[in-house]
C-alpha positions as CSV (number, residue, x, y, z in Angstrom):
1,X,-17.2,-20.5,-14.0
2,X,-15.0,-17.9,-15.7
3,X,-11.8,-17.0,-13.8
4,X,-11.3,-13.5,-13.0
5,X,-7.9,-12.9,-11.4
6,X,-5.0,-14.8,-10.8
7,X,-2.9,-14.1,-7.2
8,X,0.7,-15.6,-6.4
9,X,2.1,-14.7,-3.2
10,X,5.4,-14.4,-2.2
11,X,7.8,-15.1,1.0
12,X,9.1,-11.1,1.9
13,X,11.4,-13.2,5.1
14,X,14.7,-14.9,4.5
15,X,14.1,-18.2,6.1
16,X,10.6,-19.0,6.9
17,X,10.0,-22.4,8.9
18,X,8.9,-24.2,5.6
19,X,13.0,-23.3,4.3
20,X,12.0,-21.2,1.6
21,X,13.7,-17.5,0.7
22,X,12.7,-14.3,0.5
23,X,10.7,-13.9,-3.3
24,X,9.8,-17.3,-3.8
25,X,6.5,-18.0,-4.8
26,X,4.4,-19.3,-1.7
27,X,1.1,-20.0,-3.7
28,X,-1.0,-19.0,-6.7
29,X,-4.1,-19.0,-6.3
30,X,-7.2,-18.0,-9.5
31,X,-10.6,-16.7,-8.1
32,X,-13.5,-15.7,-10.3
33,X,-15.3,-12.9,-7.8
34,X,-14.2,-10.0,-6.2
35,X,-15.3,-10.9,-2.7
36,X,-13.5,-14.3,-2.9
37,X,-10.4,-12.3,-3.9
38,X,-10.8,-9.6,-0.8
39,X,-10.7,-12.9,1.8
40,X,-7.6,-13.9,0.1
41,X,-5.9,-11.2,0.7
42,X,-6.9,-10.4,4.3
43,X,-5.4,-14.1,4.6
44,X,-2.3,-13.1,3.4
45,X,-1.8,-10.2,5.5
46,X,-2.4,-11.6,8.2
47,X,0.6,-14.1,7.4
48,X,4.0,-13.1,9.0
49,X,6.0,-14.6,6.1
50,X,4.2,-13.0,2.8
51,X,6.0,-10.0,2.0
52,X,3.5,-8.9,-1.3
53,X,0.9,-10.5,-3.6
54,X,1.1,-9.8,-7.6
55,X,-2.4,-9.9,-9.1
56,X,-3.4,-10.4,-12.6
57,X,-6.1,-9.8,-14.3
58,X,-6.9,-12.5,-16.5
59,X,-9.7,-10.2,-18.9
60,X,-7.0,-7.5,-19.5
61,X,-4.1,-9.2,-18.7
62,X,-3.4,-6.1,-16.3
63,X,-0.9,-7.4,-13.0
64,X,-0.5,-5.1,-9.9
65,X,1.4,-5.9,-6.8
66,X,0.3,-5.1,-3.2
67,X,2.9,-5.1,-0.5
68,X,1.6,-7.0,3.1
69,X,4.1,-4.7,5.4
């Protein structure tokens, strides 16, 4: 299996329950198809305490970041 994108997730709150701050990395995450990718991030939106998501493509090395709020 070839691994497609990479996704790290991070806390947009100050003090979630699990004591981390705001812009802390809450989880990476690598995923090798698009579909696999789209349930990720309906996860994470649905999350009160992610604030964005940076993706990276791992063919072109290309990152973008998608804001949850």
């Amino acid at each position: 299996m070839v691994w497609r994108w990479r996704v790290s997730a991070f806390y947009g709150v100050d003090d979630p329950d699990n004591g981390k701050r705001r812009g802390m990395c809450a989880i990476t995450m690598t995923h090798a198809t698009e579909p696999s990718l789209m349930v990720e991030l309906a996860a994470f939106r649905q999350r009160s305490d992610i604030g964005w998501v940076d993706i990276v493509d791992l063919q072109t090395s290309e990152q973008r970041r998608e804001y949850m709020r």
